[in-house]
C-alpha positions in Angstrom: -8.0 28.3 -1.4 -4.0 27.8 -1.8 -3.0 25.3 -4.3 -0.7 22.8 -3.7 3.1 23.7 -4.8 3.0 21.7 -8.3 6.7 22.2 -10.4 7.9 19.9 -13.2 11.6 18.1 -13.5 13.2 16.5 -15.8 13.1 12.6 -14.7 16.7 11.7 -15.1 17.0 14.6 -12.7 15.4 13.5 -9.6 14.6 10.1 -10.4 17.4 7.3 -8.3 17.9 3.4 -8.3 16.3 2.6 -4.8 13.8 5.4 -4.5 10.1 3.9 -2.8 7.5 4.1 -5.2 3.6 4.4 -4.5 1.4 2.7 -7.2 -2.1 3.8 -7.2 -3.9 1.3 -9.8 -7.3 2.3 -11.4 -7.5 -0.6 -14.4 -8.0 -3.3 -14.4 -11.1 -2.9 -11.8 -10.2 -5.9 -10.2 -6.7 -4.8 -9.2 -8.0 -1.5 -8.1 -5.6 -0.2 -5.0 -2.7 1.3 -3.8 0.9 -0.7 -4.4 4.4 -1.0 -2.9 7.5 -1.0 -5.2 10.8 0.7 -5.4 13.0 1.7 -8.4 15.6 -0.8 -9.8 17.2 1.3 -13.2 15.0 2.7 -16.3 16.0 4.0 -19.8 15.4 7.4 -21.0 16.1 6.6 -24.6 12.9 3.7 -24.2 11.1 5.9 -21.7 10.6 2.7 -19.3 11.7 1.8 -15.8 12.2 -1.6 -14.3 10.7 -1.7 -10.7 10.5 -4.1 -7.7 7.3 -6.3 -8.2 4.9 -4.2 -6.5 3.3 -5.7 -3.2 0.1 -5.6 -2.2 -0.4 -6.5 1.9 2.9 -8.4 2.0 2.4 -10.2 -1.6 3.6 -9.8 -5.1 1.4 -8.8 -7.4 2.3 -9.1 -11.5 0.7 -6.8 -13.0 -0.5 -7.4 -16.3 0.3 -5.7 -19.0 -1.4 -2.7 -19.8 -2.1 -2.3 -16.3 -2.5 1.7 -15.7 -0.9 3.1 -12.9 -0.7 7.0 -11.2 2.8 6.6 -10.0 3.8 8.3 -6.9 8.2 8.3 -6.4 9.0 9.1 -3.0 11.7 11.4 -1.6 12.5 13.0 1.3 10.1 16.0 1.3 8.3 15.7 -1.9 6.1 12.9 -4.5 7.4 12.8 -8.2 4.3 12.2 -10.1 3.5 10.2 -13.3 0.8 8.3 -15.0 2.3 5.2 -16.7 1.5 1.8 -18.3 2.3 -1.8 -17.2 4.3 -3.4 -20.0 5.5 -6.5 -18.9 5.8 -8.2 -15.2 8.2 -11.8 -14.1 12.0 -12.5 -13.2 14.2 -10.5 -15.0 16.8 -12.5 -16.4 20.6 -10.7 -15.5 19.6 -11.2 -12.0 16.7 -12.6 -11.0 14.8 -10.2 -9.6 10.5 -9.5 -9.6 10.4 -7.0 -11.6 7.7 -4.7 -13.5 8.1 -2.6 -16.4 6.5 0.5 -16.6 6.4 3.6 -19.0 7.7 6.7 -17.8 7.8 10.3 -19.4 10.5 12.7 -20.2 9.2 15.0 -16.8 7.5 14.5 -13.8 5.1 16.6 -11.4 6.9 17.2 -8.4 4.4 18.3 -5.3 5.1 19.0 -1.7 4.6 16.3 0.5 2.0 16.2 3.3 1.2 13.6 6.1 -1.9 12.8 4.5 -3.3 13.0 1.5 -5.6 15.8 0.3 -8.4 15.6 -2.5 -11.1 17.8 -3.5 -14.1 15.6 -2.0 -17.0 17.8 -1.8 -19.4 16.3 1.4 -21.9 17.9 3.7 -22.3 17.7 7.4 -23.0 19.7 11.0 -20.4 21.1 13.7 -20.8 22.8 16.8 -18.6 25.0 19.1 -17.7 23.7 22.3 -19.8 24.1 25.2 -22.6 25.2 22.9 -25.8 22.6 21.1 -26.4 24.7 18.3 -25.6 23.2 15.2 -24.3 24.9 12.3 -24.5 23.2 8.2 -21.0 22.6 6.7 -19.7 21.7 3.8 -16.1 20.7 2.3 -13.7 21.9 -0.6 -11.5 19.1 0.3 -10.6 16.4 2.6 -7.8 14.2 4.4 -7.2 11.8 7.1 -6.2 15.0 9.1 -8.5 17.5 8.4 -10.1 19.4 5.9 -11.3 22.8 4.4 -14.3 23.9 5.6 -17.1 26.3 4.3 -19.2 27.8 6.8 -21.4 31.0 6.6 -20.5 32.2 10.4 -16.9 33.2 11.8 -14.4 31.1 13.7 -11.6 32.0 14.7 -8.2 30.3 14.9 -7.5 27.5 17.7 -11.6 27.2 18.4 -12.4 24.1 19.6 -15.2 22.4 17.3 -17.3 18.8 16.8 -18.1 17.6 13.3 -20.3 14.8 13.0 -20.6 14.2 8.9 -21.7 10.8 7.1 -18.1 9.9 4.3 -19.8 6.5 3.5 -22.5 3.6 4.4 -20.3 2.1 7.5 -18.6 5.6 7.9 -18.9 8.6 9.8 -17.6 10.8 12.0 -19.9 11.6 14.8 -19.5 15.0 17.5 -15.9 14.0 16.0 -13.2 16.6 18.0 -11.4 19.0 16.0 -9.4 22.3 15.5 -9.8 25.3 13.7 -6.4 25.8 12.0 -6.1 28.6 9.7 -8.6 31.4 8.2 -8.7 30.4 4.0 -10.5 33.7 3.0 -14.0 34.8 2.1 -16.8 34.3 -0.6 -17.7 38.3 -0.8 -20.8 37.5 -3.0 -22.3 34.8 -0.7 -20.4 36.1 2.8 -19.3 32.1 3.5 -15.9 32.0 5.2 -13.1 29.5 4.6 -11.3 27.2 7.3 -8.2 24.8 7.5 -9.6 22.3 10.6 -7.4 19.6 11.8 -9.3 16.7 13.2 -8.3 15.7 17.0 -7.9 12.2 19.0 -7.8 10.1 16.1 -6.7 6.7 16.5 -4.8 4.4 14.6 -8.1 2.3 13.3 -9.9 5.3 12.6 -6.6 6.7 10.7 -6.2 3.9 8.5 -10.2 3.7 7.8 -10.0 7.4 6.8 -7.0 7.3 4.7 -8.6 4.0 2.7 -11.5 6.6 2.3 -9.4 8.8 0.7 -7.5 6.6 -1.2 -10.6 5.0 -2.8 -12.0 8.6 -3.9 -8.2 9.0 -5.3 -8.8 5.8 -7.7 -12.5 6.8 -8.6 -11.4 10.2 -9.4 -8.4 9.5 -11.9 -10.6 6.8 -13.5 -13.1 9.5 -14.0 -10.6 12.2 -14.9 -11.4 14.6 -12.2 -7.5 14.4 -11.2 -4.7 13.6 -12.8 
């Protein structure tokens, strides 16, 4: 299974007044959730940065302090990365502006952008080819709102047409769901299961936003349990 491309930078380097930032907020539980915010100006020599006053569904929210927060800086075609604490939240004073302050380190992950987000959610569930009723047992190495890498113990092959139907949650599932067989991911030689890249088909916009808050909540349960990071 490729890795995602992961490289460190210096923050000064990378890091610009006005750049979107992504807050992804696992304490308190009660403010659990993904946050809007942009960057205003930080200090290096205090290792903090003043943000916009992150929004939540068109409201500010300040965060109190001690808040933790997986910190996603947006560019063009790549996420800078950080875990950082909430250190104060209100109107900053030399202009009047909601603003949060946050801790930052002296580098930052720097990973390749995708559409969607991709995690390591291990689920089970069935697919079968088109124009055939056989099913066959599936299971995942990870999982997006597009797609996901499949383990199967029989060969596909590139561009086959197949339907999933697998169970993410109580209230969510995807049933005789269309979808694509991608890419070829390699081989198990010991147990003979065969890897796939499968992008799902005819999803619409409520089904998109459903599976990417799917996605999003594992994303919070997994950094509060330090499975990522």
């Amino acid at each position: 299974m490729p890795a995602a491309m992961v490289e460190y930078y210096k923050f000064k380097d990378v890091v610009k007044p006005g750049m979107p930032i992504l807050l992804a907020i696992s304490w308190p539980e009660e403010l659990e959730g993904e946050y809007k915010s942009s960057v205003y100006d930080y200090s290096l020599e205090k290792k903090i940065m003043r943000i916009a006053m992150p929004s939540f569904k068109g409201r500010l929210i300040p965060l109190p302090k001690g808040t933790r927060a997986y910190v996603k800086i947006v560019d063009k075609s790549s996420l800078y990365t950080f875990q950082g604490t909430v250190i104060w939240s209100g109107t900053w004073k030399e202009d009047n502006l909601p603003s949060t302050i946050i801790t930052i380190p002296e580098r930052v992950r720097r990973v390749q952008r995708r559409r969607f987000n991709r995690l390591p959610i291990r689920l089970i569930g069935k697919y079968r080819k088109e124009n055939e009723d056989e099913y066959h047992t599936f299971s995942t190495i990870d999982f997006s709102a597009g797609g996901m890498l499949m383990v199967v113990g029989e060969e596909l092959k590139v561009g086959d047409k197949i339907f999933v139907t697998m169970k993410l949650k109580p209230g969510l599932e995807l049933v005789d769901h269309p979808a694509i067989v991608r890419r070829e991911a390699g081989m198990d030689k010991t147990t003979l299961q065969r890897f796939y890249g499968v992008e799902f088909q005819e999803v619409d916009m409520q089904l998109e936003k459903r599976l990417v808050r799917f996605v999003m909540e594992k994303e919070i349960e997994y950094r509060k349990k330090g499975i990522i990071y």
